[in-house]
C-alpha atoms as a printed R data frame, in Angstrom:
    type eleno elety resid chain resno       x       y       z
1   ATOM     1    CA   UNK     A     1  13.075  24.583  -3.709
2   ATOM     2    CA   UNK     A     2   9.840  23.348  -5.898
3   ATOM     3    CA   UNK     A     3   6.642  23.195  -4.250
4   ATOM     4    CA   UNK     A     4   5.314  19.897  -3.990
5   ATOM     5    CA   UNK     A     5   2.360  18.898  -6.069
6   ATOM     6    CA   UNK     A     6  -0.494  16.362  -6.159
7   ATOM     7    CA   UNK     A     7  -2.840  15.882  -8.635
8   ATOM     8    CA   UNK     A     8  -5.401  13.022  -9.068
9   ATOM     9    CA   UNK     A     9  -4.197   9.397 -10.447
10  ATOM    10    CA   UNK     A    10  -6.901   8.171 -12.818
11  ATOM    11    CA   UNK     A    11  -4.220   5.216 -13.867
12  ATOM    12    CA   UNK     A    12  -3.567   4.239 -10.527
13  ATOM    13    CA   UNK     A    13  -7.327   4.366  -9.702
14  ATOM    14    CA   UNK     A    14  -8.105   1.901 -12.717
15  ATOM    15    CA   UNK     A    15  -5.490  -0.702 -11.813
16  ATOM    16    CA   UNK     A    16  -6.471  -0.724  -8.073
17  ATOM    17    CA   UNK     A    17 -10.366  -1.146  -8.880
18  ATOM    18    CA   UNK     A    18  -9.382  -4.508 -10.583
19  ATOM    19    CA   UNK     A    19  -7.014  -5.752  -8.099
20  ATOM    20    CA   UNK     A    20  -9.292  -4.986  -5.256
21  ATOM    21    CA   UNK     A    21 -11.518  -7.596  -5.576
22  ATOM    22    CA   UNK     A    22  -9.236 -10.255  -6.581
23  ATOM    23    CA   UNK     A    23  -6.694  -9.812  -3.613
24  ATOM    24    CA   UNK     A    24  -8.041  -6.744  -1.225
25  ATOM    25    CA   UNK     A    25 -11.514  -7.791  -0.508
26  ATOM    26    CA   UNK     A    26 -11.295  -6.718   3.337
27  ATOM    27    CA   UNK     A    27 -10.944  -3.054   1.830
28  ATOM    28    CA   UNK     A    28 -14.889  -4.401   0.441
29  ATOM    29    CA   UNK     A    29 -16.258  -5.669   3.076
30  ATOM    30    CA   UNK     A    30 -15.394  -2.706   5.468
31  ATOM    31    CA   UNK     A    31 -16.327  -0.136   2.856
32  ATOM    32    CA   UNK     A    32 -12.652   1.652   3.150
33  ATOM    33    CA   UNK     A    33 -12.273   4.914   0.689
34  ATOM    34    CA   UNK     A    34  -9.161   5.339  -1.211
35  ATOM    35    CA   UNK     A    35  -7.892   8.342  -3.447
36  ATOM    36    CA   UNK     A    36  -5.198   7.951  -5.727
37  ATOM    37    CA   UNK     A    37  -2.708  11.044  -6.344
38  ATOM    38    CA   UNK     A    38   0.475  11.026  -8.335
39  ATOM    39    CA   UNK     A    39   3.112  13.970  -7.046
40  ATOM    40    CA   UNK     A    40   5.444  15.565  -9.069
41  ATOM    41    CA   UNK     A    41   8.405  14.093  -6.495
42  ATOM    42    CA   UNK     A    42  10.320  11.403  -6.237
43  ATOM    43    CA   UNK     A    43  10.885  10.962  -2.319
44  ATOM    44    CA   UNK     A    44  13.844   8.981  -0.921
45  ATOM    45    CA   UNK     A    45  13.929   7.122   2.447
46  ATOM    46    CA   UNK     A    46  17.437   5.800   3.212
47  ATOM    47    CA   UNK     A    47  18.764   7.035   0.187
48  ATOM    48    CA   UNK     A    48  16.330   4.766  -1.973
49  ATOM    49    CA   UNK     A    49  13.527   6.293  -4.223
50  ATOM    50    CA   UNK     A    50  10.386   5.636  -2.796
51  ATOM    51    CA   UNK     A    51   8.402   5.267  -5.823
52  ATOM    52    CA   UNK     A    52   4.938   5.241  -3.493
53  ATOM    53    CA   UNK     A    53   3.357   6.008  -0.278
54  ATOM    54    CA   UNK     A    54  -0.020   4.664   1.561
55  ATOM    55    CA   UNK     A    55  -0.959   6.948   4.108
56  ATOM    56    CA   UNK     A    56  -3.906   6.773   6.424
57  ATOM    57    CA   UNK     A    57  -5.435   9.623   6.688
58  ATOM    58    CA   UNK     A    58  -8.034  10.450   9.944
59  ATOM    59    CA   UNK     A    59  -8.821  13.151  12.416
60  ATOM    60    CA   UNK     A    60  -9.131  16.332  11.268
61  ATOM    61    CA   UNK     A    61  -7.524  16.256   8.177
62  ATOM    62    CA   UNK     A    62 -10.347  13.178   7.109
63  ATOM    63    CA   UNK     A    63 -12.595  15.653   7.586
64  ATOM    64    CA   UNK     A    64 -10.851  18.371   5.679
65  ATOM    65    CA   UNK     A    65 -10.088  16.049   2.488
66  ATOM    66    CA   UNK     A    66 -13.096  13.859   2.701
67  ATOM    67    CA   UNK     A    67 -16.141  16.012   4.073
68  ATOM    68    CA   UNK     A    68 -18.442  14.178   2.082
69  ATOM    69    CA   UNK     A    69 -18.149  11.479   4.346
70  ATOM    70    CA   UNK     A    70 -18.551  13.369   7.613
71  ATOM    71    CA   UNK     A    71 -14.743  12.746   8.292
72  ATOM    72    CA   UNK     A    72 -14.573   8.959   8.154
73  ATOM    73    CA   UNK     A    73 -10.861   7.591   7.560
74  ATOM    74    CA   UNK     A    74  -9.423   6.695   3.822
75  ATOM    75    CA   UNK     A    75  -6.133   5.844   2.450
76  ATOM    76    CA   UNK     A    76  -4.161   8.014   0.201
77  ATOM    77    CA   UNK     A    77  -2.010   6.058  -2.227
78  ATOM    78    CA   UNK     A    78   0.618   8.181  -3.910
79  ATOM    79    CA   UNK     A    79   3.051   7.600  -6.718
80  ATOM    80    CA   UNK     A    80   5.730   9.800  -8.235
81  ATOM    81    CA   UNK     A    81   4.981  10.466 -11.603
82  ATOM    82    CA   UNK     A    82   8.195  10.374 -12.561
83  ATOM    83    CA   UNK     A    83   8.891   6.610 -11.585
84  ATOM    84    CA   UNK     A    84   5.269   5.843 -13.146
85  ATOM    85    CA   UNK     A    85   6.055   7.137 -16.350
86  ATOM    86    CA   UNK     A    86   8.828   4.668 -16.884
87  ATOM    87    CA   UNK     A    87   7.881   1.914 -15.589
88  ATOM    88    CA   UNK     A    88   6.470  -1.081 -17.893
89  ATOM    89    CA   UNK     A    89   2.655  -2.184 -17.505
90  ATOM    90    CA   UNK     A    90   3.269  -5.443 -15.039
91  ATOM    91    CA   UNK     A    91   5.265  -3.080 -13.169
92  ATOM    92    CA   UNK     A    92   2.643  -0.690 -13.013
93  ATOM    93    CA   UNK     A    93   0.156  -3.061 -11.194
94  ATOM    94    CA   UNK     A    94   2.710  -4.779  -8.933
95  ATOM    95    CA   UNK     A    95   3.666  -1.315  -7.409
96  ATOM    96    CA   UNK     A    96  -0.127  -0.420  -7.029
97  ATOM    97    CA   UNK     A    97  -0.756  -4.297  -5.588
98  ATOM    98    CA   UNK     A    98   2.352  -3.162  -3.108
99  ATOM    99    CA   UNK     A    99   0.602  -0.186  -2.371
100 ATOM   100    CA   UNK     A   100  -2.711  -1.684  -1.520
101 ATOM   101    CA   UNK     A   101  -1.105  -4.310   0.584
102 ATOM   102    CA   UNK     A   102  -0.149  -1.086   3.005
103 ATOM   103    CA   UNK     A   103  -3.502  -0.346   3.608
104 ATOM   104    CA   UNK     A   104  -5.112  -2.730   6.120
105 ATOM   105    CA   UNK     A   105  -8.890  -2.594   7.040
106 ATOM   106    CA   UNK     A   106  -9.867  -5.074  10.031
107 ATOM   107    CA   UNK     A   107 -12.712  -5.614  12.590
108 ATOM   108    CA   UNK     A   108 -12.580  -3.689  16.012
109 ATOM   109    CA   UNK     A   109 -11.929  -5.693  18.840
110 ATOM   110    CA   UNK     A   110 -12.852  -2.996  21.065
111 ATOM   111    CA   UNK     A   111 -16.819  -3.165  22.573
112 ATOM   112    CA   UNK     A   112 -18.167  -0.145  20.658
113 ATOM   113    CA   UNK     A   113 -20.319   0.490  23.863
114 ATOM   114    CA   UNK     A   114 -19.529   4.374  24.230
115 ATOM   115    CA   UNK     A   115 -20.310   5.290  20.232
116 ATOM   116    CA   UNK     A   116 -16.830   6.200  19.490
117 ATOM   117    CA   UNK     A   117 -14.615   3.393  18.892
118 ATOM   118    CA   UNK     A   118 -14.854   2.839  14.931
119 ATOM   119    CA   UNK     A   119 -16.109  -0.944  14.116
120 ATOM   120    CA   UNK     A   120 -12.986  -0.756  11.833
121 ATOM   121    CA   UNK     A   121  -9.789  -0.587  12.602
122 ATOM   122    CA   UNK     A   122  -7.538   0.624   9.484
123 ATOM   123    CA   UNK     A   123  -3.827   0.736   9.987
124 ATOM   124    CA   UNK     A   124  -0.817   0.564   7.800
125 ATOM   125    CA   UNK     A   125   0.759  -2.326   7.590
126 ATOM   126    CA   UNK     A   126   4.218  -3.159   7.415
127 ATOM   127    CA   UNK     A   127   6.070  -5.444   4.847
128 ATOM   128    CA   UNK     A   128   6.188  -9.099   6.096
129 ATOM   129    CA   UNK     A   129  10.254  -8.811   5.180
130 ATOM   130    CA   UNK     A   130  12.931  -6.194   7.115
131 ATOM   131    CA   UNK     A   131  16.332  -8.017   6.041
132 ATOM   132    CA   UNK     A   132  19.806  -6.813   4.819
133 ATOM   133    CA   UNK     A   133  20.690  -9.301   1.759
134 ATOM   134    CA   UNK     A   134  24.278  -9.621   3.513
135 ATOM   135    CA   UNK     A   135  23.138 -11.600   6.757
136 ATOM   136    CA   UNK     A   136  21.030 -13.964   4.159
137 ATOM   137    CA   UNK     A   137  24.761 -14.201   2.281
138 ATOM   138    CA   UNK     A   138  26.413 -14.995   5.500
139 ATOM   139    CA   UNK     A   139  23.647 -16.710   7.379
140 ATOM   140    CA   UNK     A   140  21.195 -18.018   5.101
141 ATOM   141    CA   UNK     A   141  17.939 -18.300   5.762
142 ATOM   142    CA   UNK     A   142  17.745 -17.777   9.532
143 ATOM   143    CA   UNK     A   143  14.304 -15.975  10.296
144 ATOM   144    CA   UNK     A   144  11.060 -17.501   9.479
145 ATOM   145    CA   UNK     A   145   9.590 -14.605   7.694
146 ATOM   146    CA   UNK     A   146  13.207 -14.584   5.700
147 ATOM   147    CA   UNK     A   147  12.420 -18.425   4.501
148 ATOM   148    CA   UNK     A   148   8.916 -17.791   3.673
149 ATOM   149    CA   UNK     A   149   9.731 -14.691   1.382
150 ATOM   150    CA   UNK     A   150  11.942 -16.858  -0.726
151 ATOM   151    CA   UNK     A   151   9.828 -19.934  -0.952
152 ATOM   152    CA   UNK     A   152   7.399 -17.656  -1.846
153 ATOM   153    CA   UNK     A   153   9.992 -16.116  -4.652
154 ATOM   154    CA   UNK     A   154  11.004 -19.513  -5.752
155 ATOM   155    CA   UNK     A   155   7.891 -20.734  -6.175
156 ATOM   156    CA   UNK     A   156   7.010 -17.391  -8.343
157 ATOM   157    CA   UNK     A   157  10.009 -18.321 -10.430
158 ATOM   158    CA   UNK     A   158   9.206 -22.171 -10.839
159 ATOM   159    CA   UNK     A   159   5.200 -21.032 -12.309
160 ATOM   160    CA   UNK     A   160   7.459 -18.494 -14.561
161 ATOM   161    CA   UNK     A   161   9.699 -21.289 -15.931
162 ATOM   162    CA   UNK     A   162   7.132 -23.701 -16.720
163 ATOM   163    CA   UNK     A   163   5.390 -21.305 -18.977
C-alpha cells in the first residue's frame, strides 16, 4: 500500500483568501490560521469519496506543525488532488466554501480567570443537513433543518433561472 502524501495547496489557499472575507469573517476577527494541503488520496467515508477534510488541529501536534505560533490551534483543509484536478472552476470554490464552513471560530464562554482557557473556542462544525433522500420521498419535508435546506435550494435555483 502507497504512502500517503501531503503537499501544500497554493490553489486552495487563493480561493479561500477571497471567500474569507466575504462569508468567513469570524475566522478574521479571531485571527484563526489555516494551511491548505492537497494529498495524493482520495478517502472514502461510507463508501462515498470524500473529496476534502477540515481538521482542527491543537495540542501537541499545533505545536509540532505550527511552532511559529507557540502551538496555538489552526485548521488544516485538505483536498485530494485527484478530485481537484477534475473538477470545473465554480466547483472548485464551492468545495473550498464547504470546507471553510467546517471550521468554526467563536468567543469563549468560559471566565479565562486561570490563564488557560483560550478566548476562542474553534471547533468543527457539522453540516446543518443529516437526511437519507428516501424519508424526504416518503415523508416530505418533515424536519425543520430538512425544509430550510430546500428553500434554501429553491431559492438558489429561482436567482439561477431568472438570469
Amino acid at each position: 500500500m502507497a504512502a500517503t502524501i501531503f503537499w501544500d495547496a497554493k490553489d486552495v489557499k487563493e480561493i479561500a483568501e477571497d471567500l474569507i472575507p466575504k462569508y468567513h469573517q469570524h475566522l478574521l476577527d479571531f485571527n484563526i490560521k489555516l494551511k491548505y494541503l492537497f494529498t495524493n488520496k482520495t478517502a472514502k467515508k461510507g463508501g462515498k469519496e470524500v473529496w476534502g477534510k477540515c481538521t482542527k488541529i491543537s495540542g501537541m501536534n499545533a505545536f509540532l506543525g505550527n511552532s511559529e505560533q507557540d502551538g496555538e490551534p489552526f485548521f488544516v483543509i485538505t483536498i485530494s488532488k485527484d478530485v481537484w484536478d477534475v473538477l470545473p472552476a465554480a466547483k472548485r470554490v464551492a468545495l473550498v466554501d464547504h470546507e471553510l464552513c467546517h471550521a468554526w471560530a467563536e468567543a469563549s464562554q468560559k471566565e479565562d480567570t486561570d490563564g488557560e482557557e483560550p478566548p476562542v473556542k474553534m471547533t468543527i462544525k457539522p453540516h446543518d443537513l443529516e437526511e437519507f433522500s428516501c424519508i424526504v420521498r416518503r415523508h416530505g419535508l418533515w424536519a425543520e433543518d430538512v425544509q430550510d435546506f430546500v428553500e434554501a435550494a429553491l431559492k438558489k435555483k429561482e436567482k439561477s433561472d431568472d438570469k
